[in-house]
N, CA, C and O atoms as a GROMACS GRO file, in nm:
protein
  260
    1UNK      N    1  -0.239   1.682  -0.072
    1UNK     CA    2  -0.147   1.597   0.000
    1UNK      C    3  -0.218   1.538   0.123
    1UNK      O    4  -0.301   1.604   0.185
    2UNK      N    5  -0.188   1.422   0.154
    2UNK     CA    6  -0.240   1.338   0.226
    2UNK      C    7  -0.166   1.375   0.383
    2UNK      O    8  -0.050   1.336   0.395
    3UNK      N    9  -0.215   1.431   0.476
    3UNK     CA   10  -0.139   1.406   0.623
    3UNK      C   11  -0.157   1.321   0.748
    3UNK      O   12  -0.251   1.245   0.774
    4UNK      N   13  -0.068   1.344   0.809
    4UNK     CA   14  -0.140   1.240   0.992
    4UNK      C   15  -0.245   1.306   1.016
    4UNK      O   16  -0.318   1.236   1.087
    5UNK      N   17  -0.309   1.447   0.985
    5UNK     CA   18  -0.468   1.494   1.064
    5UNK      C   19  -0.567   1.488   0.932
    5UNK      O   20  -0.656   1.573   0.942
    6UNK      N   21  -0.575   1.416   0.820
    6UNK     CA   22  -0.676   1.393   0.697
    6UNK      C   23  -0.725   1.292   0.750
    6UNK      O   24  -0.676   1.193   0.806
    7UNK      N   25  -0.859   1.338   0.719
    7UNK     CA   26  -0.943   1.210   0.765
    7UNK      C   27  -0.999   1.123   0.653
    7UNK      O   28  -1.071   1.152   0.557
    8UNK      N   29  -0.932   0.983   0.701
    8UNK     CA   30  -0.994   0.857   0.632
    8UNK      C   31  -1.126   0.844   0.563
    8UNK      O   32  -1.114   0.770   0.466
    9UNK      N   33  -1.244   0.889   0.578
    9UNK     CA   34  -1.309   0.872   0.520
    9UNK      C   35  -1.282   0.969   0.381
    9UNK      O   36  -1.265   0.939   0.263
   10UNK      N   37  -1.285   1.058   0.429
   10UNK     CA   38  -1.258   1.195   0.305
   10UNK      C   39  -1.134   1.118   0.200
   10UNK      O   40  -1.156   1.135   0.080
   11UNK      N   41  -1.003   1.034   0.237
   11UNK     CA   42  -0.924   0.973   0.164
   11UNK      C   43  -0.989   0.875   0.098
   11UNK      O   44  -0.969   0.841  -0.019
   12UNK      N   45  -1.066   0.831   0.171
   12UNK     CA   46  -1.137   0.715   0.113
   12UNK      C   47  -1.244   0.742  -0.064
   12UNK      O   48  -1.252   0.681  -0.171
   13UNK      N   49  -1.310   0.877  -0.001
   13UNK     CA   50  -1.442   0.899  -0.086
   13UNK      C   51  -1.344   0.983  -0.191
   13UNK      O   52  -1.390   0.972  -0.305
   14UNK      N   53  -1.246   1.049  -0.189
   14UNK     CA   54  -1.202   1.122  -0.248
   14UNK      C   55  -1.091   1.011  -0.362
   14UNK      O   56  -1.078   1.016  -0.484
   15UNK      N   57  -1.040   0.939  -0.284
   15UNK     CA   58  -0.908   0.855  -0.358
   15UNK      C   59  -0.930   0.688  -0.341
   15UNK      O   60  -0.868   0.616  -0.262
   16UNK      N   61  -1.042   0.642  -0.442
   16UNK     CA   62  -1.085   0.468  -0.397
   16UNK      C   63  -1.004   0.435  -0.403
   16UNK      O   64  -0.971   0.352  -0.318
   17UNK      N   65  -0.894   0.479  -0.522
   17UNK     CA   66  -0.810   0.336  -0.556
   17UNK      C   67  -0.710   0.378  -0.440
   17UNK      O   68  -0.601   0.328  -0.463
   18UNK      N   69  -0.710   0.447  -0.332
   18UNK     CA   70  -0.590   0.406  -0.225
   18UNK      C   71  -0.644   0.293  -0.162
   18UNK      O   72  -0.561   0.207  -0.130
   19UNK      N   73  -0.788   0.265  -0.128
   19UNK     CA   74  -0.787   0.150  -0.023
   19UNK      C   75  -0.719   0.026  -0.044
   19UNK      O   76  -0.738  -0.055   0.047
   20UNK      N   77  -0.635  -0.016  -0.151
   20UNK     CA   78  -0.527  -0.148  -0.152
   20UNK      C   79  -0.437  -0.074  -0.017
   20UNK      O   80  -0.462  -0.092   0.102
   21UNK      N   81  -0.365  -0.017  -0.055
   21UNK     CA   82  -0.217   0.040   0.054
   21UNK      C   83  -0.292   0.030   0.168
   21UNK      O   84  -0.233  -0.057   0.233
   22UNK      N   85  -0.431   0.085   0.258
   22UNK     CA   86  -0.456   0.046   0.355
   22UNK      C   87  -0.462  -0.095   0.420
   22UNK      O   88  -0.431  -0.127   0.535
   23UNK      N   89  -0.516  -0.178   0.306
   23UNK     CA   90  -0.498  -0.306   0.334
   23UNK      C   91  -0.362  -0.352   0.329
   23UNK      O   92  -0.329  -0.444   0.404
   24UNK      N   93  -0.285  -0.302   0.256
   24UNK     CA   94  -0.122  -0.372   0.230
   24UNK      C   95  -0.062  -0.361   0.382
   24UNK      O   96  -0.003  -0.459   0.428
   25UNK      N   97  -0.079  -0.236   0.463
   25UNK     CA   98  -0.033  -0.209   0.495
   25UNK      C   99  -0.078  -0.286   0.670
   25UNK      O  100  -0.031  -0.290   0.784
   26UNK      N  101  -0.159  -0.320   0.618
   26UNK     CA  102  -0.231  -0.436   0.773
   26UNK      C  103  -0.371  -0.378   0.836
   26UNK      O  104  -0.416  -0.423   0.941
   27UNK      N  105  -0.419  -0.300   0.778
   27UNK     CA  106  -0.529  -0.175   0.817
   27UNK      C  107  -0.685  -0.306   0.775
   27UNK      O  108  -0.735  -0.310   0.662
   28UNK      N  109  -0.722  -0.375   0.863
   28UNK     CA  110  -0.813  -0.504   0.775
   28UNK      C  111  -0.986  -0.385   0.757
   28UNK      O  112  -1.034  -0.288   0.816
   29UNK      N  113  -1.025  -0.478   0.635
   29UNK     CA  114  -1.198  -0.479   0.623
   29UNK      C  115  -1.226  -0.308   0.601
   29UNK      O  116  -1.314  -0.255   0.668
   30UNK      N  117  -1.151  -0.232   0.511
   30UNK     CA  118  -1.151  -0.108   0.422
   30UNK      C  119  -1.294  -0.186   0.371
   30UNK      O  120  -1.412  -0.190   0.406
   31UNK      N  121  -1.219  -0.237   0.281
   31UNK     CA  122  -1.316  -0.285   0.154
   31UNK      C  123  -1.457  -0.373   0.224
   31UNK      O  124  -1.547  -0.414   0.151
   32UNK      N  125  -1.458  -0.386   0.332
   32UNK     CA  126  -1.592  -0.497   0.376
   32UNK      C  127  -1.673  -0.382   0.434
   32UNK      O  128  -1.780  -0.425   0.478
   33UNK      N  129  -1.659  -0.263   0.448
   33UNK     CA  130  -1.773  -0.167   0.440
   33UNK      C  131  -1.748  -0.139   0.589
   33UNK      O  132  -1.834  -0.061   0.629
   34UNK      N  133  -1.661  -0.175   0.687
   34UNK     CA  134  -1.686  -0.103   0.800
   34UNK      C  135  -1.628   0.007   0.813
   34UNK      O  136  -1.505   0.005   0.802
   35UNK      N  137  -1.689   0.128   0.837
   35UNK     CA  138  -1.649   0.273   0.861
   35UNK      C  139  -1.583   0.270   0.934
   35UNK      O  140  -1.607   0.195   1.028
   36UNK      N  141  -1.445   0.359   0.934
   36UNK     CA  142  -1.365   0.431   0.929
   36UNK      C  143  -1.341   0.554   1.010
   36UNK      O  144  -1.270   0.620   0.934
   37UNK      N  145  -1.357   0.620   1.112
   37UNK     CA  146  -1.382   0.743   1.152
   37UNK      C  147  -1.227   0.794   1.176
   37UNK      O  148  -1.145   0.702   1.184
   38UNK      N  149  -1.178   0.926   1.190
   38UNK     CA  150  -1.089   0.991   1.276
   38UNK      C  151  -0.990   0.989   1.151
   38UNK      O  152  -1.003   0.924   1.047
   39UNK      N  153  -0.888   1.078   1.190
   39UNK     CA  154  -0.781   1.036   1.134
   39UNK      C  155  -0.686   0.976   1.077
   39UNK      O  156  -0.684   0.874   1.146
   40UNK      N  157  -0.577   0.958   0.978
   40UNK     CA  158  -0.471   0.837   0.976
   40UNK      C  159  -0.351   0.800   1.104
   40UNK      O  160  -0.287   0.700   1.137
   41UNK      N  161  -0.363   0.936   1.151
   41UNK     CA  162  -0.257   0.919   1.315
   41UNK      C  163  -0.324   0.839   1.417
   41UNK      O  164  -0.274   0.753   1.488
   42UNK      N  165  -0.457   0.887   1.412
   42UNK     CA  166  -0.577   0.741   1.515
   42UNK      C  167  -0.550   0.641   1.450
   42UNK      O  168  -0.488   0.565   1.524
   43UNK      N  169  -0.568   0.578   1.302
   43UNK     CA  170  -0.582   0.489   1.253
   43UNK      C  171  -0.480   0.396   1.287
   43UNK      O  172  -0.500   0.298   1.358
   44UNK      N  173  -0.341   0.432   1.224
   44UNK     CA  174  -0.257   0.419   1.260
   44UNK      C  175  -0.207   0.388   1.440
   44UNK      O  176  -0.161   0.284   1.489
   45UNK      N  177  -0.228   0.476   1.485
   45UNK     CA  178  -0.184   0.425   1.597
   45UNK      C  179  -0.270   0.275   1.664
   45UNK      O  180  -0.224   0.186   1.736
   46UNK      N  181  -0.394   0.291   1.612
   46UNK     CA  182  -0.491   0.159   1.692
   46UNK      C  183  -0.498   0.049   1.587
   46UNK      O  184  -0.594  -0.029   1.582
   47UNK      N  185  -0.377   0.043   1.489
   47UNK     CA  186  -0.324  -0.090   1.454
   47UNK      C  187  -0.183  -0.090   1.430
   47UNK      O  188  -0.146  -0.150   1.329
   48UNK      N  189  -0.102  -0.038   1.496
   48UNK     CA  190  -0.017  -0.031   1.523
   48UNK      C  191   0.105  -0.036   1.395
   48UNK      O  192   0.200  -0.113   1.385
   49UNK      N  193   0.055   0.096   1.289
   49UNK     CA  194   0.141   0.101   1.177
   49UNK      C  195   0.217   0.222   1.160
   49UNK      O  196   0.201   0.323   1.230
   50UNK      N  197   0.310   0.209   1.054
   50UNK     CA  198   0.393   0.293   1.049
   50UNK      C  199   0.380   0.420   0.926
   50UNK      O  200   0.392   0.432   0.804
   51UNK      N  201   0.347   0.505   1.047
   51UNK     CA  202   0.265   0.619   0.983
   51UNK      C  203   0.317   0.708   0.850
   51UNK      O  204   0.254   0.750   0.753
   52UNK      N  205   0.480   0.719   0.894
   52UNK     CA  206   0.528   0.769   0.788
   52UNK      C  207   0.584   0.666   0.657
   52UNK      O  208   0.657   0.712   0.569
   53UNK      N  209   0.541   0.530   0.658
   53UNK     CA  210   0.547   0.463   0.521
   53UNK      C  211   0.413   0.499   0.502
   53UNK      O  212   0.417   0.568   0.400
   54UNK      N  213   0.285   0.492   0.544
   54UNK     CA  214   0.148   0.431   0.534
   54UNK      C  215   0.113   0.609   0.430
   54UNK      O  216   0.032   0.604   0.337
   55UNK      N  217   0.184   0.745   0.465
   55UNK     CA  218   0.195   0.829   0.424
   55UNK      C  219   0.290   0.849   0.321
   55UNK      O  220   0.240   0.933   0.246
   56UNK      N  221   0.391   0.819   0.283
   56UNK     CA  222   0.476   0.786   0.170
   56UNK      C  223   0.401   0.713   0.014
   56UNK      O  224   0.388   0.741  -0.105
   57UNK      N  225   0.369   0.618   0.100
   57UNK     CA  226   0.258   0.505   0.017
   57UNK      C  227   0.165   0.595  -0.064
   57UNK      O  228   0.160   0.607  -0.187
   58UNK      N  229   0.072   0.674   0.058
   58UNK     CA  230  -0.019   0.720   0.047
   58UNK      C  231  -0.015   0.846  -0.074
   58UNK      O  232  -0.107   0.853  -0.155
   59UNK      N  233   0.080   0.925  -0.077
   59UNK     CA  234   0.089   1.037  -0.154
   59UNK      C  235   0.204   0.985  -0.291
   59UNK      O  236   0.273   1.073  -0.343
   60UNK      N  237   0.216   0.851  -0.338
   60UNK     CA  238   0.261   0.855  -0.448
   60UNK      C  239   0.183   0.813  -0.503
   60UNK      O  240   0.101   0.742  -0.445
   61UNK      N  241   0.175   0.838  -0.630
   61UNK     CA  242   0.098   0.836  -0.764
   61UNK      C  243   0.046   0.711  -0.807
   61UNK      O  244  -0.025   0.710  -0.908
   62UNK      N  245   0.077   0.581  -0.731
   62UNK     CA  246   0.079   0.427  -0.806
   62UNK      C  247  -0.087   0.395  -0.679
   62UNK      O  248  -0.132   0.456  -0.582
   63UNK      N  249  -0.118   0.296  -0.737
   63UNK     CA  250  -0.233   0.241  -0.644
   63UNK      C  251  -0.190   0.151  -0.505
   63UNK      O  252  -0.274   0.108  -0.425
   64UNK      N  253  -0.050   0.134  -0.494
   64UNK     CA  254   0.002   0.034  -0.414
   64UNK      C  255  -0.029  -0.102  -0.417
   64UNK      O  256  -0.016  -0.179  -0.322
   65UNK      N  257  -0.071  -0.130  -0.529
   65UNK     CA  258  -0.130  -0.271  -0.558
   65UNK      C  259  -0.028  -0.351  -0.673
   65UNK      O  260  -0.055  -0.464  -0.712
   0.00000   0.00000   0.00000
């Protein structure tokens, strides 16, 4: 299960096909290779999204695409 203290990269290397929902969700340039560090609660907070959809998203079964 995916939480606010899992870190993004580890979601990343572990689950590719989530990086659509990051982008859906307003999170820019996943896919253009710029790293990622910290958490989804950092992430989240320093683009100003909503953590518990971006986590909903995140832990169902579909690619969000």
């Amino acid at each position: 299960m995916i939480t606010r203290k899992s870190k993004i990269e580890d979601i990343l290397r572990d689950f590719p096909e989530k990086t659509g929902i990051f982008v859906q969700m307003g999170i820019p340039c996943l896919v253009c290779g710029e790293p990622f560090w910290g958490t989804v609660e950092e992430l989240c907070e320093r683009y100003n999204v909503d953590i518990d959809l971006l986590l909903k998203k995140l832990n169902n079964n579909d690619k969000g695409v």
